[in-house]
C-alpha positions in Angstrom: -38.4 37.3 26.0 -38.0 35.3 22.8 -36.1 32.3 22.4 -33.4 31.1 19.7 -32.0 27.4 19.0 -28.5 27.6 17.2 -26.9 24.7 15.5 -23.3 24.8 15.5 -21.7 21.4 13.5 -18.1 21.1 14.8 -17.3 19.0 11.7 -18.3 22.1 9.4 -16.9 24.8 11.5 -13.8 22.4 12.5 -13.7 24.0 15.6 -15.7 23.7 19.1 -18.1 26.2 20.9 -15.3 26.1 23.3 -12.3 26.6 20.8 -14.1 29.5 19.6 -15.0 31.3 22.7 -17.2 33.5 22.1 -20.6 34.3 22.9 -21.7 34.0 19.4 -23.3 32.6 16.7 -23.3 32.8 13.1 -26.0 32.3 10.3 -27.4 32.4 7.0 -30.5 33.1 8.9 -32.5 36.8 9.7 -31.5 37.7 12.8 -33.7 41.0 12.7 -35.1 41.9 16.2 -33.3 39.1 18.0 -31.9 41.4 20.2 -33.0 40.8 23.9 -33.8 37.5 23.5 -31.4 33.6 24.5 -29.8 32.0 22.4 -29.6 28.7 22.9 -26.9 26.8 21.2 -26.6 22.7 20.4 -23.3 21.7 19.1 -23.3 18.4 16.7 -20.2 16.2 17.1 -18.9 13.3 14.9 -19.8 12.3 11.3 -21.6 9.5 11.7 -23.9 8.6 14.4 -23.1 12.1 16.0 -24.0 13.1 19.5 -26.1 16.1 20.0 -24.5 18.2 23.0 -25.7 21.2 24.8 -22.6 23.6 24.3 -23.8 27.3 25.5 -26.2 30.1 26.3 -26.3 33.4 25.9 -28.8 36.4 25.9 -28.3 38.2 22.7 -27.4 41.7 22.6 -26.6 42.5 19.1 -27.7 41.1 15.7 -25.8 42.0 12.9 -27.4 41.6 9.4 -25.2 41.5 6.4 -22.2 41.2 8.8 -19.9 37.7 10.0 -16.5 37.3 11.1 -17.5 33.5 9.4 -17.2 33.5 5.9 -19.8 30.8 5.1 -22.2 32.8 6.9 -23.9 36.4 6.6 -25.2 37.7 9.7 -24.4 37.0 13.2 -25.8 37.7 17.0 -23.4 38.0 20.1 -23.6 38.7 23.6 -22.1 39.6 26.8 -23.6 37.2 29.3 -23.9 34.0 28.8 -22.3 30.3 29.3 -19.9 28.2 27.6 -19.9 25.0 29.0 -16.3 23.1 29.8 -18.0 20.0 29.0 -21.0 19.8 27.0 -24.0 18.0 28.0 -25.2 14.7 25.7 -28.9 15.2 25.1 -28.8 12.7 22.4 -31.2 10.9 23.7 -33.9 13.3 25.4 -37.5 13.1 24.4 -37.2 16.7 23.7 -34.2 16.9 21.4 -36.3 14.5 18.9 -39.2 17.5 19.7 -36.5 20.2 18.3 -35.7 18.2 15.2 -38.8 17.9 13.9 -39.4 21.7 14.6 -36.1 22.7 12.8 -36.3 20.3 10.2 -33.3 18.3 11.5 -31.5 21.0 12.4 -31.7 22.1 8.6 -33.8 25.9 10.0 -30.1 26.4 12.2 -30.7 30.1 13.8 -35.0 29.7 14.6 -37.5 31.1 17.4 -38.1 28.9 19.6 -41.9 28.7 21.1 -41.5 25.1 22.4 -42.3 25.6 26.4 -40.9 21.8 27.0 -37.8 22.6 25.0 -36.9 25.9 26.6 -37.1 24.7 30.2 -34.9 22.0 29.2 -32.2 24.3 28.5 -33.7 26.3 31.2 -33.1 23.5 33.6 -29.4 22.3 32.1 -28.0 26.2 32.1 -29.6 27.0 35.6 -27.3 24.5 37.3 -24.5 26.7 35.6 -25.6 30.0 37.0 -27.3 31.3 34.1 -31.1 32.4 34.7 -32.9 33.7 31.8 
């Protein structure tokens, strides 16, 4: 099973992972043969000095090229079982989160496979205490 880190800026989108509600994600990025895989979503809050905070999980089931309900975005990827946490988790600080930025070029690569072992059992460990198993 593949793995997918989505960045989701509450300042850009001006809403929450929770506002929104759905298990979802949108992107500028290829989502081609996502399908199957976890998407793992951290949500960036504040302007300055934001906090980085584990907001939801899902598995995807569909990716849609060419297609967003988001304007500023053209494709998208959505599922049926997943997790949207009440309170997101601060990660700011973990060891591993400085790990995903360099990968993602500070976040800049947004929808992007994850290969990372130590950084998928971190959400691994965070979601499992929520029910979700992937």
């Amino acid at each position: 099973m593949n793995n997918y880190f989505v960045y989701h800026n509450e300042d850009k989108i001006r809403k929450s992972v929770k506002e929104i509600g759905l298990l979802a994600a949108y992107t500028n990025n290829d989502v081609e043969g996502s399908e199957g895989g976890v998407a793992w979503v951290i949500s960036a809050v504040g302007k300055r000095n934001k906090k980085y905070k584990v907001s939801m999980c899902f598995e995807i089931r569909k990716a849609h090229t060419g297609y967003s309900p988001v304007e500023a975005f053209k494709n998208s990827v959505a599922g049926e079982v997943g997790v949207i946490l009440e309170e997101p988790i601060d990660v700011t600080d973990e060891a591993w989160l400085k790990e995903l930025r360099a990968s993602t070029a500070n976040f800049v690569r947004g929808f992007s496979q994850l290969t990372n072992k130590t950084i998928v059992e971190s959400f691994e460990r965070i979601f499992a205490d929520f029910g979700f198993r992937s």
